[in-house]
Each structure stands twice: as structure tokens, then as C-alpha cells.
N, C-alpha and C positions, 0 to 999 in steps of 0.2 A: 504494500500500500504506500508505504516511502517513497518507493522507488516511482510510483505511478503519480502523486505530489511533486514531486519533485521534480519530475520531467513535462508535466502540467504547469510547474512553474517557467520552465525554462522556453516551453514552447509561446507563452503569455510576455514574458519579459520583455522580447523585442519589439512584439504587438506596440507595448506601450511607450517603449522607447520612441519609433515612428511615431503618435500621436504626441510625444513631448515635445518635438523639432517642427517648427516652420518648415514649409517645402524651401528649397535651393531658390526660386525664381522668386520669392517673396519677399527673401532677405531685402534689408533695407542696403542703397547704395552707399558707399562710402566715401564721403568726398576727400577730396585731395587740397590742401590747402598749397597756396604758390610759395617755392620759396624764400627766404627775407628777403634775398639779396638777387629777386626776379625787378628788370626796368622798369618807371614810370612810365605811361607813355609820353615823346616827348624827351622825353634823358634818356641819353647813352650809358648802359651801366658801365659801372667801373672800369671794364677791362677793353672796350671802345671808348671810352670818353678822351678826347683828345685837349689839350691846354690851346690850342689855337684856336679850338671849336669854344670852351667855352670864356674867353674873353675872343673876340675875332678881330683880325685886321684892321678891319673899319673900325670897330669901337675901340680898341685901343688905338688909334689912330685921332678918333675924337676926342678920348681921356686926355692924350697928351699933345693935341693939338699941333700936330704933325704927323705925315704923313709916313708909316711905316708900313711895312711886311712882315709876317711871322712866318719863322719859321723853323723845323723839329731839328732837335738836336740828330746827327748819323745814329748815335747810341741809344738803343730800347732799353728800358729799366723794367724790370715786372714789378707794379705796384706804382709805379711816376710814371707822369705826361707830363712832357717842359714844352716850350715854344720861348723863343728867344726873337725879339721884336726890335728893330732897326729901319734906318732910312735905306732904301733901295742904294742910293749913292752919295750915304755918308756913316758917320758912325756914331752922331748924338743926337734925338734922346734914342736908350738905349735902354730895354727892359727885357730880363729873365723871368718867366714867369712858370710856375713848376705847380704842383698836386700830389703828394706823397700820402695815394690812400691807406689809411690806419696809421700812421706814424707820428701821429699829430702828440697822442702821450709822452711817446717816446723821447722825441723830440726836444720838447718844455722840458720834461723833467732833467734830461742833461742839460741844459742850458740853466736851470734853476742850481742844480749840484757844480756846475763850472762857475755858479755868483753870475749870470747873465752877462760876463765878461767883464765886471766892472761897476756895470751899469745898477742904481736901484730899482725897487719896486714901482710899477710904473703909477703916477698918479695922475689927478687931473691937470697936472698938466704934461702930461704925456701927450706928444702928437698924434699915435697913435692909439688912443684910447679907444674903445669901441669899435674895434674892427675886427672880428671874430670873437673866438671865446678868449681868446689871450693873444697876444702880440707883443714880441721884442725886437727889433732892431741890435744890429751889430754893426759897426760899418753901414757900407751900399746896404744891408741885408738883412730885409724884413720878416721873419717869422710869425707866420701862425698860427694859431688851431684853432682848426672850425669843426666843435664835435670829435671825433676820432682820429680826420685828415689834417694834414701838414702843407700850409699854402706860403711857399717861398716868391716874393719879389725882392729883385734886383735892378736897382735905378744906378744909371748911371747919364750925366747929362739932362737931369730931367730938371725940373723948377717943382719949387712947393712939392714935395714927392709923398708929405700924412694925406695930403685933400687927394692928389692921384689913386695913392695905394688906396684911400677907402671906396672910392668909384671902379677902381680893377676889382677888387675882392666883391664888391655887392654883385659888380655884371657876372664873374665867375658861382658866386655862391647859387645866384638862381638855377644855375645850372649844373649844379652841383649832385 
């Protein structure tokens, strides 16, 4: 009689397993979320976005009120886009302009542990004030961070170059 329970059980068991499960075509779909680091549309993701594309010829051409060209250094960097901007047939004004995406921590925080070369903490009267999340100057050579990335300008020959640099870094950040 066990034996005949027993085997009554086992014949019933899968029964009901099938009525525990959803058929297969029922299941609910599973979406797929995009991921972080998919483009806007409209922006180039990081690994297309070019530094000429996002300040361009013409507008830096109207920032510094002269007429230059950009254009890419022979040298690819994985993670930078530079553009290097000049007069067609001269050699001032003269702007490097560079994007070192993710490096932007890095960056500050050596230049904070080197004593920012010198230099104090910047105050209000920093000409540089408000122009990304932090900005130092060295020389020609203006630092960065906007968020995670590292945005280097390099003026040389230029006039007023805080009012310039904060008109490069806004046209570049939208497009950022």
C-alpha cells in the first residue's frame, strides 16, 4: 500500500508543479536599460568627441577675435582630444585646447599636493573664478575640472585670456 502512495505521489507531483509555473510565452518581458555611458543625442560620446568639434574654428575665432584654424595634434591619446588653434599665417593668438576625460581628480589633486606651484587658494579675486568646478593656472596654463574631466587651455599671445578662457570652456562644456 506504500508503495502504491507513494508512486501516486510521485505521479501527482509534476501535475502540480506545471500548474505552479506561468506558460514560457506569458513570462513578462525584461527590459534592458541603456548603458551610463550610451550618447545624448546630439553629443558625441567620449570616444568620438573631438576638441575642435567642441569649441570650433569659427567660435574660437570669434572668442579671440581673430581669425584662426584648428587643428589635431599627429598624436592620439586614449582618453584626450586636443586641437591647437593659430592664424593660418602667423603665430599669435595662439590656443591649446585639450579634454582629458576622467582625469579631472587626478589632476587637482596633484597640483593641490605640489602647493598649486606656488600659487594660493584661489579667491574672489581670482580671475579665474567660476569657471568649472575648480581652476588653476600655472604659467600660459589653465586647469580644470568640470565634474570628473580635465579641460586644459593654453594662451599664448592672447589679451584678457580669464574673460576668453571662461567663453572657451562655456562653448566647450555644452558640448561636453
Amino acid at each position: 500500500m506504500t508503495r502504491l502512495v507513494f508512486a501516486g505521489v510521485l505521479l501527482v507531483l509534476p501535475a502540480l508543479d506545471g500548474c505552479s509555473k506561468p506558460p514560457a510565452e506569458a513570462a513578462a518581458p525584461t527590459a534592458v536599460a541603456a548603458p551610463p555611458s550610451a550618447s545624448v543625442p546630439g553629443k558625441p560620446s567620449r570616444e568620438d568627441a573631438r576638441a575642435c568639434d567642441l569649441v570650433t574654428p569659427q567660435e574660437m575665432s570669434a572668442i579671440l577675435g581673430s581669425v584662426v584654424v584648428g587643428t589635431e595634434p599627429g598624436h592620439k591619446s586614449s582618453g584626450k582630444t586636443e586641437c591647437i588653434y593659430q592664424p593660418a599665417g602667423g603665430v599669435s593668438p595662439y590656443v591649446e585646447f585639450s579634454v582629458e576625460w576622467g582625469e579631472g581628480e587626478t589632476a587637482m589633486g596633484a597640483m593641490g599636493a605640489m602647493g598649486a606651484m606656488g600659487q594660493g587658494k584661489p579667491g574672489p579675486d581670482d580671475p579665474y573664478a567660476g569657471i568649472g568646478d575648480q581652476a588653476k593656472s600655472v604659467g600660459t596654463t589653465l586647469w580644470i575640472r568640470s565634474g570628473e574631466d580635465l579641460v586644459q587651455i593654453v594662451f599664448s599671445g592672447v589679451t584678457d585670456a580669464p574673460v576668453k578662457a571662461k567663453k572657451i570652456f562655456n562653448t566647450a562644456k555644452a558640448r561636453m
